[in-house]
Backbone as JSON, one array per atom type, in Angstrom:
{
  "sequence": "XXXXXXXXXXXXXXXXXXXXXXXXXXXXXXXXXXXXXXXXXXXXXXXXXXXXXXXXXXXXXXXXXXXXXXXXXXXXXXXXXXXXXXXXXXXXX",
  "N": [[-29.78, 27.91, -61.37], [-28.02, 30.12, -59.12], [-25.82, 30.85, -56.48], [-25.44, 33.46, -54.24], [-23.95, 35.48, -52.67], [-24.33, 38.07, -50.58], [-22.34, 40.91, -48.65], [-21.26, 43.52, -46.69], [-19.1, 43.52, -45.02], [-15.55, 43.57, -46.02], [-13.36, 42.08, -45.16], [-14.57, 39.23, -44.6], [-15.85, 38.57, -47.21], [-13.38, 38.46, -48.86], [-12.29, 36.23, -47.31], [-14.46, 34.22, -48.11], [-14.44, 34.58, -50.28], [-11.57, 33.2, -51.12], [-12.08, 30.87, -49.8], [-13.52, 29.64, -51.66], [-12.26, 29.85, -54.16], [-9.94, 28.65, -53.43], [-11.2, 25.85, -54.07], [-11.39, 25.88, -56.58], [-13.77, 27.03, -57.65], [-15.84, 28.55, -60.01], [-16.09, 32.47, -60.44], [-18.15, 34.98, -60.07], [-17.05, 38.2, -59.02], [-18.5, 41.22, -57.47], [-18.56, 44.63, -56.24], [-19.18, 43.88, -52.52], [-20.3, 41.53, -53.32], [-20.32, 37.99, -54.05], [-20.75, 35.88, -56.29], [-21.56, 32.18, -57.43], [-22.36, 29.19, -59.37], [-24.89, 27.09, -58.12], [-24.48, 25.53, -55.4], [-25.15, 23.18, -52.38], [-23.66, 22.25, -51.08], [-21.64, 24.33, -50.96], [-22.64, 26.54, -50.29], [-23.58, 25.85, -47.46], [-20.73, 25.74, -46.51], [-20.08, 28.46, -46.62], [-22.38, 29.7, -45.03], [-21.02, 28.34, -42.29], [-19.22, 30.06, -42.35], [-20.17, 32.38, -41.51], [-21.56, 33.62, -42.67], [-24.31, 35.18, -45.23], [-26.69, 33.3, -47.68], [-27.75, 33.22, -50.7], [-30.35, 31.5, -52.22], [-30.64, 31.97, -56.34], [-32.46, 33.19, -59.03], [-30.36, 34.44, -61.31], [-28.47, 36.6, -63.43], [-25.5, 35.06, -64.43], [-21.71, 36.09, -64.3], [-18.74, 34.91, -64.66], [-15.82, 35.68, -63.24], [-12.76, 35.46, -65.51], [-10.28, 34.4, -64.72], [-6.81, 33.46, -63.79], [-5.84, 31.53, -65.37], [-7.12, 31.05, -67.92], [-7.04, 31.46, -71.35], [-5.97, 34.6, -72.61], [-7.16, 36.96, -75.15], [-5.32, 37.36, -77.05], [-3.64, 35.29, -76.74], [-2.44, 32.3, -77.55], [-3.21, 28.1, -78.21], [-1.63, 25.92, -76.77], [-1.7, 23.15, -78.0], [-0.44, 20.48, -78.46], [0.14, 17.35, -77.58], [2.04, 15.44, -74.78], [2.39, 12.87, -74.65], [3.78, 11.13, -75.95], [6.92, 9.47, -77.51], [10.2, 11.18, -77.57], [12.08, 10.38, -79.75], [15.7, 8.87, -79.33], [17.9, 11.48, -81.14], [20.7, 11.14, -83.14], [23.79, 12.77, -84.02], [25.62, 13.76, -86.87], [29.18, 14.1, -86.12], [31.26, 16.65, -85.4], [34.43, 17.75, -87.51]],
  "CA": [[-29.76, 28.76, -60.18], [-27.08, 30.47, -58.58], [-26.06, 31.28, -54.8], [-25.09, 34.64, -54.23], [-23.42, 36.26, -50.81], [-23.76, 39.82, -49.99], [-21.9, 41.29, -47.63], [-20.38, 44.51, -46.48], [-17.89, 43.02, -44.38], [-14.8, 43.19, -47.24], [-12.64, 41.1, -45.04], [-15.54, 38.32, -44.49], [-16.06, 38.26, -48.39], [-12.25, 37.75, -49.18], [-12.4, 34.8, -46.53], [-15.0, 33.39, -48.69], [-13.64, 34.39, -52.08], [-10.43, 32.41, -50.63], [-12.37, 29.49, -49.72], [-14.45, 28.5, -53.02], [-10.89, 29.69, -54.73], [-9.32, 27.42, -52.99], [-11.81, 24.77, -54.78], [-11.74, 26.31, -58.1], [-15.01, 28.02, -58.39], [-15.84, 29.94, -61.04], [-16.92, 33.33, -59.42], [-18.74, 36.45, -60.23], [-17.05, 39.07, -57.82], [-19.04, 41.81, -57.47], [-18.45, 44.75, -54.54], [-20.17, 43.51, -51.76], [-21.29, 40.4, -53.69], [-20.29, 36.71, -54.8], [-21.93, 34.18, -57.1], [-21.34, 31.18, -58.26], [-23.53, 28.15, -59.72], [-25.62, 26.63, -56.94], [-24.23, 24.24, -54.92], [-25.98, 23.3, -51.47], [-22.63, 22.27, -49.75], [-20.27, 25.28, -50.62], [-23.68, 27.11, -49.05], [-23.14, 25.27, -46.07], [-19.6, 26.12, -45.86], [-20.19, 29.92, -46.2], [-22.68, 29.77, -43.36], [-20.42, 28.18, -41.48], [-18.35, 31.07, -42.14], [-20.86, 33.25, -40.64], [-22.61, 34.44, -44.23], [-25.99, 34.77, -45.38], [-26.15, 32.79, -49.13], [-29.37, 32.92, -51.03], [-29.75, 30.76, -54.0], [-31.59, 32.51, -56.89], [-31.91, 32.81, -60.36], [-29.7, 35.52, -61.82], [-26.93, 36.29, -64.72], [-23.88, 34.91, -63.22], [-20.96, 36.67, -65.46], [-17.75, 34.81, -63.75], [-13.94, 36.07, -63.75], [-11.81, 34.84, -66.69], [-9.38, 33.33, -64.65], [-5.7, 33.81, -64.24], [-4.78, 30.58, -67.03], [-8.35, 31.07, -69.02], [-6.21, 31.97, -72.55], [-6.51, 35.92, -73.39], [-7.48, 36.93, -76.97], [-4.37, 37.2, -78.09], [-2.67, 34.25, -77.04], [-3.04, 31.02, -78.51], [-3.66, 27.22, -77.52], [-0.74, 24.74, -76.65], [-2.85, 21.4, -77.96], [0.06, 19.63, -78.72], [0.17, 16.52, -76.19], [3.45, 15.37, -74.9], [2.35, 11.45, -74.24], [4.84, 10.34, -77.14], [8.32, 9.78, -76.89], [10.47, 12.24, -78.61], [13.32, 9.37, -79.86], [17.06, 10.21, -79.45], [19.03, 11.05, -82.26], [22.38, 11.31, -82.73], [24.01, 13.94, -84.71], [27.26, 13.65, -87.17], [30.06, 14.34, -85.5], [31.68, 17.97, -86.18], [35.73, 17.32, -87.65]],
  "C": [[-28.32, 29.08, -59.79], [-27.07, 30.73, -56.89], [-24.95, 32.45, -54.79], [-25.35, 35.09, -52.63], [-23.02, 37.81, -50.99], [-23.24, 39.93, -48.85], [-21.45, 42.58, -47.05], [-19.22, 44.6, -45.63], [-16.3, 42.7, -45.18], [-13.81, 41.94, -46.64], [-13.51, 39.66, -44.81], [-15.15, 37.9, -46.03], [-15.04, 37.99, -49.13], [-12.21, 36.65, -48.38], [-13.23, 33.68, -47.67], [-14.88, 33.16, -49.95], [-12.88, 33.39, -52.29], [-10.86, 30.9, -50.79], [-13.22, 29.02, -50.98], [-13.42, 29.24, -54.41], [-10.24, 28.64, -54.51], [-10.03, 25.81, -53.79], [-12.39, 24.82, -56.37], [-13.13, 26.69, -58.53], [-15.14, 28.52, -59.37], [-16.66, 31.1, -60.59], [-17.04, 34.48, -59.88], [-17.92, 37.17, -58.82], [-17.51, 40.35, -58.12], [-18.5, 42.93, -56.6], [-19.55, 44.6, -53.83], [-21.22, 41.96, -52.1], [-20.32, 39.57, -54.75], [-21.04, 35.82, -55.32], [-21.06, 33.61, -57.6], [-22.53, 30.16, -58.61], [-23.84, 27.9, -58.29], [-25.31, 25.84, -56.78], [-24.6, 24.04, -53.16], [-24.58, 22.86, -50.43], [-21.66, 23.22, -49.94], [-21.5, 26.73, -50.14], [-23.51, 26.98, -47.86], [-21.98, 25.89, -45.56], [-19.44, 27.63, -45.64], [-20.84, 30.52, -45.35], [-22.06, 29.31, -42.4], [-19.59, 28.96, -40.78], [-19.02, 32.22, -41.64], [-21.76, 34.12, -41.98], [-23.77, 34.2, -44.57], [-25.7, 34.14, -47.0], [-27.42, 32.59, -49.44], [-29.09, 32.47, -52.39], [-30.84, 31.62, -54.79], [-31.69, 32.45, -58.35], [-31.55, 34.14, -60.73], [-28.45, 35.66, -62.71], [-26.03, 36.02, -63.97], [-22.64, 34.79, -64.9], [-19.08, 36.09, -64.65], [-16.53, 35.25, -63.99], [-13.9, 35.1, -64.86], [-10.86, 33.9, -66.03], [-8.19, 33.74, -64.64], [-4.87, 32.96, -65.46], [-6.03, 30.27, -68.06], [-7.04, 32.15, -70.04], [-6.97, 33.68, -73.14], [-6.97, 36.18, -74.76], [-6.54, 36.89, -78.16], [-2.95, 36.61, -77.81], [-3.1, 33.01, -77.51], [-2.92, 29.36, -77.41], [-2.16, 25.93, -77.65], [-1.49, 23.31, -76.77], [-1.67, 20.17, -78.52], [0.23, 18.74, -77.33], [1.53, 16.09, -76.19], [3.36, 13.62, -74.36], [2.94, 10.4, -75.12], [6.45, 10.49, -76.71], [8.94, 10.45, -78.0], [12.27, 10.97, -78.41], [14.77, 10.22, -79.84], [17.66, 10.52, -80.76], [20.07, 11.76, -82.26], [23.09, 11.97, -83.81], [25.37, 13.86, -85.33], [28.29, 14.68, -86.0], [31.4, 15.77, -86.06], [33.38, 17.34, -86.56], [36.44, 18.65, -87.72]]
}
């Protein structure tokens, strides 16, 4: 399931974009409409914010992301939890 907020209020629906940004969502933005997976307390918090939020079942297609890796860059998997030893370099004359 998903929970999905219509609105026509654009500054309302950036308020709430903001706030389940702020907690790393992953979010369909739509105009006039947000989804994300179903969760019954970031429901809560968008009625709080004065929004209607209906949970339902529907494709939820979410942004990419600003550090989700494009197609044509590649994957830094090297880990850096080793020590990189010193070494010490002849001496130029």
């Amino acid at each position: 399931a998903v929970s999905t907020v219509r609105c026509t209020d654009p500054h309302l629906l950036a308020r709430a974009a903001y706030h389940l940004g702020n907690r790393h969502v992953p979010l369909q933005i739509e105009p006039g409409l947000l989804r994300f997976q179903h969760d019954h307390v970031l429901d809560d918090m968008l009625r709080g914010l004065g929004l209607t939020v209906e949970a339902e079942q529907a494709p939820f297609e979410p942004e990419a992301g600003a550090y989700q890796s494009a197609p044509h860059s590649h994957s830094h998997s090297h880990t850096h939890g080793h020590d990189h030893p010193f070494v010490r370099l002849p001496a130029h004359s």
